[in-house]
N, C-alpha and C positions, 0 to 999 in steps of 0.2 A: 474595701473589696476592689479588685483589679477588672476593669472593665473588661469583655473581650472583644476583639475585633468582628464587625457584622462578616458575616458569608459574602464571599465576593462574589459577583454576577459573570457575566460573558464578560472576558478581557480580549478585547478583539487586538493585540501587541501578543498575545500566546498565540490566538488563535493565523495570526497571520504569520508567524513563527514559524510554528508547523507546518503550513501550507509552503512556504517557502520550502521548509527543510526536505518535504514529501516532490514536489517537484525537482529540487538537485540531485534526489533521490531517484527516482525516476530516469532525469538528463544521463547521470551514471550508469545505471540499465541497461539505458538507448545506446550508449557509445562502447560499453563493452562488449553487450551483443554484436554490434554492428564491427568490431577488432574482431571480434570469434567469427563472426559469417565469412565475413571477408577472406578468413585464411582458407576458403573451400576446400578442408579436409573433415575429416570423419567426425570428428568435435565437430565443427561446423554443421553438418548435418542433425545429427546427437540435439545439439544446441536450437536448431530449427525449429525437430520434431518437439521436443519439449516446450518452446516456446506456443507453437499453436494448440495443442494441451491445455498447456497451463492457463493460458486465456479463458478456455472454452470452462474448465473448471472453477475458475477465480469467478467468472463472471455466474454461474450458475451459484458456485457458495455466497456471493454476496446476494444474488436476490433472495435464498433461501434465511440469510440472515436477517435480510428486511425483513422478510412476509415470517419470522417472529419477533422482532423485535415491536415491527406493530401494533399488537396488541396492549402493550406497556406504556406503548409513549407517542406514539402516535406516525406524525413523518421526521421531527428532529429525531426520534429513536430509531427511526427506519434509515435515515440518513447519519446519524452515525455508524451504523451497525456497518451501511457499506464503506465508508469512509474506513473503518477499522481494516477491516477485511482486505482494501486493498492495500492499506501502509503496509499490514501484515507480508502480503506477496510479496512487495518490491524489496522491503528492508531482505527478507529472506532470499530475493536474487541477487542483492548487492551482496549479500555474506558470502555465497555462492559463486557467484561471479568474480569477488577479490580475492579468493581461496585458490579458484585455477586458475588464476592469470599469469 
């Protein structure tokens, strides 16, 4: 009979992974926006108002995520839930952002 391998616990080489990939992530964000402001025309603007939006939403849907995820798992499930939440935004303003560029 073929052994299986145990479950593997926290790989903190994924988890720093991630975190790196979600900050470049991010850094790319930060410098497109900041090409799109810059050009002070109507995108520019467009791109502004969206931005202070999107914030005010992202941040309101991650705490809404916590305060369910809590019940399940406690604060690592309160803290993943927001950690998700915001890979979710940024990935989706890089797509965004490398589409009209």
């Amino acid at each position: 009979m073929a052994s299986r391998r145990p479950k593997s616990g926290p790989n903190p080489w994924r988890d720093l992974n991630a975190a790196m990939a979600f900050g470049l992530d991010c850094q790319e964000v930060i410098l497109r926006r900041y090409v799109r402001l810059a050009r002070g025309d109507l995108l520019a603007m467009r791109e502004a108002n969206k931005m202070v939006v999107e914030k005010a939403t992202i941040a309101t849907t991650a705490m809404l995520n916590a305060l369910y995820a809590w019940p399940s798992g406690g604060e690592p499930a309160a803290s993943t839930a927001v950690v998700k939440t915001y890979q979710s935004a940024v990935r989706a303003n890089r797509r965004r952002l490398r589409s009209k560029s």
